[in-house]
C-alpha positions as CSV (number, residue, x, y, z in Angstrom):
1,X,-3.5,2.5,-18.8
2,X,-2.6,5.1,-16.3
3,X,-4.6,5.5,-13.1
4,X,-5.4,9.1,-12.5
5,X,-4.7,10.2,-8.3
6,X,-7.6,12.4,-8.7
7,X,-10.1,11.0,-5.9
8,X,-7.9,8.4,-4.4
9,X,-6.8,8.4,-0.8
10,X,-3.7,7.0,0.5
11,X,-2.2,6.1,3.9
12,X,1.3,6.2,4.0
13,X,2.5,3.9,6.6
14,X,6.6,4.6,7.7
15,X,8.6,5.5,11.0
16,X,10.8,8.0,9.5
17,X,9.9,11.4,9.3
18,X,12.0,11.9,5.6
19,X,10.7,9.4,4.0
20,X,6.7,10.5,5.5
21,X,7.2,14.0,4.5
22,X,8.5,12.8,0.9
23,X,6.1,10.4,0.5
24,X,3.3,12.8,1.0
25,X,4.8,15.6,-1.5
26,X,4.9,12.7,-4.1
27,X,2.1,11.2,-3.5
28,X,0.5,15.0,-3.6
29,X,2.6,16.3,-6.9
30,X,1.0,12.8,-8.5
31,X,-2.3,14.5,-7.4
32,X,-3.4,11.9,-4.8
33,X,-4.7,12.4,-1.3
34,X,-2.6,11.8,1.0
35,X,-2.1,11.1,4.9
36,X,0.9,9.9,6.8
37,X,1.4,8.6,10.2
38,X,4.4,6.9,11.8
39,X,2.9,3.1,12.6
40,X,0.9,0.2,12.2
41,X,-1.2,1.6,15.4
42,X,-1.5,4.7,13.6
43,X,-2.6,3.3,10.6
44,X,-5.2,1.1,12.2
45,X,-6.8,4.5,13.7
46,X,-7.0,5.9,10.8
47,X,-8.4,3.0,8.9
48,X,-11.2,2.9,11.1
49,X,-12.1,6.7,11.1
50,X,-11.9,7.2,7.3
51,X,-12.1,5.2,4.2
52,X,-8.7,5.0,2.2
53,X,-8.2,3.6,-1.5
54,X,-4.6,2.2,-0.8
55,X,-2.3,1.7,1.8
56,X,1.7,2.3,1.6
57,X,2.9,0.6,4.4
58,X,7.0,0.1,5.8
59,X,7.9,-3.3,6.1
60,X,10.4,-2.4,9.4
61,X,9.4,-0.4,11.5
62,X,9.0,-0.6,15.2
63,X,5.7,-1.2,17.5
64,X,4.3,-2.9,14.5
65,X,5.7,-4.3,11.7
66,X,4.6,-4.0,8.3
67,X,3.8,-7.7,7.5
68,X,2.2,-7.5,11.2
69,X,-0.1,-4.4,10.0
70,X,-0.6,-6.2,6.5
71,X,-1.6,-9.7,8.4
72,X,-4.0,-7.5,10.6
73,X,-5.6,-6.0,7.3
74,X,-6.1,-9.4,5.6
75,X,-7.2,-10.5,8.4
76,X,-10.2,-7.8,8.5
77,X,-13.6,-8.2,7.1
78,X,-13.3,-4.7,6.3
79,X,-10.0,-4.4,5.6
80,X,-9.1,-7.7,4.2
81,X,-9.6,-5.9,0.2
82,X,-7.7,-2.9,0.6
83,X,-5.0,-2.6,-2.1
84,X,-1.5,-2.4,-0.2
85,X,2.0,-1.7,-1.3
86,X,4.9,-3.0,1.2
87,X,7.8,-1.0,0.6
88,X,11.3,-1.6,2.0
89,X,15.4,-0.1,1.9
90,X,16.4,-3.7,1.5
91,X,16.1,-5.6,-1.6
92,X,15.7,-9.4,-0.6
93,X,14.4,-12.4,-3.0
94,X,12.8,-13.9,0.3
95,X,11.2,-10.4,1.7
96,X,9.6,-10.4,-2.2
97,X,8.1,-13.5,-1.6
98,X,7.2,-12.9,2.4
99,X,5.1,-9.8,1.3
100,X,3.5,-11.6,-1.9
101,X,2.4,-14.4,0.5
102,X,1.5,-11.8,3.8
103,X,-0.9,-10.8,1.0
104,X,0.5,-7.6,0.1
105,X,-0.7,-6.2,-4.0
106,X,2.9,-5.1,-4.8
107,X,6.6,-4.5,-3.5
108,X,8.9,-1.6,-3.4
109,X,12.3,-0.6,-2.7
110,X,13.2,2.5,-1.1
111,X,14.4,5.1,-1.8
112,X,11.1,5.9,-4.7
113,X,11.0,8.4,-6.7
114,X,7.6,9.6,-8.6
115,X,7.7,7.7,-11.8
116,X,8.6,4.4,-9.9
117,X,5.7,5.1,-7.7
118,X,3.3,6.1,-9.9
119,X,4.3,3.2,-12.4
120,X,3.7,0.3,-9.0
121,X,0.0,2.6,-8.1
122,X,-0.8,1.8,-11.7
123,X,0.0,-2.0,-11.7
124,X,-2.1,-2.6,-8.5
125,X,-5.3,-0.7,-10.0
126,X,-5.1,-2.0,-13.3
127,X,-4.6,-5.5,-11.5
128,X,-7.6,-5.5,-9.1
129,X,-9.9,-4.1,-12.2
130,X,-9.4,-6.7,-14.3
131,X,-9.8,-9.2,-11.2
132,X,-13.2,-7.3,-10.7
133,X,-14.1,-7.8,-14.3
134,X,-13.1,-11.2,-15.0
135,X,-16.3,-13.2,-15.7
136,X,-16.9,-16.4,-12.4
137,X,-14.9,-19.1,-13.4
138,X,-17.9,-22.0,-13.8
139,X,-18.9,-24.7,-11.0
140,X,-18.5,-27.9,-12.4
């Protein structure tokens, strides 16, 4: 089932200006809101002003690095649910596993294009629905 971007908000979370400004015309042609800003620093000011739905966050970058700003979130009360896709431009067996265990909801190389995007949004939403929908497991 395809997730609509209709009434979702996204932080995109990278230290280059192309891939910011391309991220936010895809993420805006796929009909999503959208806001960039160039760290983890950034991000963390933004978080706390303004509720967001997802968070696209760089795994390099400097200041802060992405499994830095993604160990911050899960480490939050408030933050510790957020869906977050940890993107990358390398495409390493162990940086898989580093952001599945950091806690991140899904990995991506770079460069993305729309449908690869679109198709990675969709798995995490579709994941973290039926998580919420999945009767308690029993105590025994």
């Amino acid at each position: 089932m395809a997730v609509s971007g209709a009434g979702i908000k996204v932080l995109v979370v990278d230290d280059s200006l192309g891939i910011r400004l391309l991220a936010r015309k895809l993420f805006r042609n796929l009909g999503y809101d959208v806001e960039v800003v160039e760290d983890g620093f950034e991000a963390l000011e933004k978080l706390a002003a303004a509720p967001f739905d997802l968070a696209v966050i760089d795994w390099s970058m400097p200041k802060m690095s992405g499994l830095e700003l993604l160990g911050r979130l899960r480490e939050s009360d408030r933050f510790a649910k957020l869906p977050v896709l940890l993107v990358t431009a390398e495409e390493e067996p162990d940086q898989l596993l580093g952001a599945i265990k950091a806690g991140a909801d899904s990995y991506m190389t770079k460069p993305y294009d729309a449908a690869k995007l679109k198709e990675k949004i969709d798995r995490i939403f579709e994941f973290r629905d039926q998580r919420k929908n999945r009767p308690p497991v029993p105590d025994f």
